[in-house]
C-alpha positions as CSV (number, residue, x, y, z in Angstrom):
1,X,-11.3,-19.7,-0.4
2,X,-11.5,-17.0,2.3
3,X,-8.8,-18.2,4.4
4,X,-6.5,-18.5,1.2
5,X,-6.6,-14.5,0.5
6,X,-6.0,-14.0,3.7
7,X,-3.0,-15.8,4.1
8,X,-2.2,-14.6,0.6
9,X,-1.8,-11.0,2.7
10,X,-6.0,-9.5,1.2
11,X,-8.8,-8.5,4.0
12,X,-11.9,-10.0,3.2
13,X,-14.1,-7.0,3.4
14,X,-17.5,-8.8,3.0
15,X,-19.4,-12.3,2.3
16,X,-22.3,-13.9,1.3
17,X,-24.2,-17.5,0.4
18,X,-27.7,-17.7,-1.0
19,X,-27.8,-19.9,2.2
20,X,-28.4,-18.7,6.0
21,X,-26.8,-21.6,7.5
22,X,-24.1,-21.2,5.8
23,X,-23.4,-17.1,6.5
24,X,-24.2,-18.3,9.9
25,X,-21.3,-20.8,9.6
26,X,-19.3,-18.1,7.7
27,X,-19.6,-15.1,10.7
28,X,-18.0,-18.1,13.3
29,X,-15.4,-18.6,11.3
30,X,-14.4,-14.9,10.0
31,X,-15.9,-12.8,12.6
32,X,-14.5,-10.0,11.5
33,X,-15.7,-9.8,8.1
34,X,-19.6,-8.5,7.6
35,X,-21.6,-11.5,5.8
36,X,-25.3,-11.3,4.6
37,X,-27.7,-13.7,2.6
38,X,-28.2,-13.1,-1.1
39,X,-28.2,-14.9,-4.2
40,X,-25.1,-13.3,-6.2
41,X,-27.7,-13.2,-9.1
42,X,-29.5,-10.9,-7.5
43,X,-26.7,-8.5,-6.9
44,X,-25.5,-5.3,-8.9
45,X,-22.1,-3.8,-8.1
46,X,-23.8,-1.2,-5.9
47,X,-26.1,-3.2,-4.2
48,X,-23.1,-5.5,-3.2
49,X,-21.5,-2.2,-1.7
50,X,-24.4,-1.4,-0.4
51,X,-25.4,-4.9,1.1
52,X,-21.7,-5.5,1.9
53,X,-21.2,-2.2,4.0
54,X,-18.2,-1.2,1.9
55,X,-19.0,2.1,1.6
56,X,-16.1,3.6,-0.3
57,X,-14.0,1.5,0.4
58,X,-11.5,0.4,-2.8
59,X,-12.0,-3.0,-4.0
60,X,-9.2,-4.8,-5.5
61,X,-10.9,-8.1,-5.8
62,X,-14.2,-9.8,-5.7
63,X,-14.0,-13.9,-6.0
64,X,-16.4,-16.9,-5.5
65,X,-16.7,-20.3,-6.6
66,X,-19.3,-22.7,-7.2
67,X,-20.6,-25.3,-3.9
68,X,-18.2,-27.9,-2.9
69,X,-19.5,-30.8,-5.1
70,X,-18.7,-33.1,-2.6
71,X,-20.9,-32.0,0.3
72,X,-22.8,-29.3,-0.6
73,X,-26.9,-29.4,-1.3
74,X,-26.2,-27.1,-4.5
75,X,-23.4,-29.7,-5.5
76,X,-23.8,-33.4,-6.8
77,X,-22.9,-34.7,-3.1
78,X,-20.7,-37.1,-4.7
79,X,-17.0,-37.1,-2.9
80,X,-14.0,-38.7,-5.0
């Protein structure tokens, strides 16, 4: 989903995942964006700025999506 907004032209400021392997996974793959672990239930809009390092920083959007179903633990882990 990440690489999508970028190509669509937006810098990903900031990420997370309830899961530390897969931030871990996240930072090789967009090193340039700041990831943290947190369950998004957890989070406000401030502590997301907060947690996220934006600072000021204007936000145009904030997206997400639920696990891949296919391989993910949080998912069914049933592909096709």
């Amino acid at each position: 989903m990440s690489l999508g907004f970028e190509q669509a032209g937006f810098e990903v400021a900031c990420a997370t995942d309830h899961d530390a392997l897969n931030t871990g996974v996240y930072r090789l793959n967009f090193p340039n964006c700041w990831t943290f672990t947190a369950d998004v239930h957890d989070l406000t809009g401030d502590s997301l700025r907060r947690r996220g390092r934006l600072g000021d920083r204007e936000v145009d959007v904030v997206f997400g999506g639920p696990p891949c179903q296919g391989f993910s633990f949080g998912g069914r882990q049933r592909i096709g």
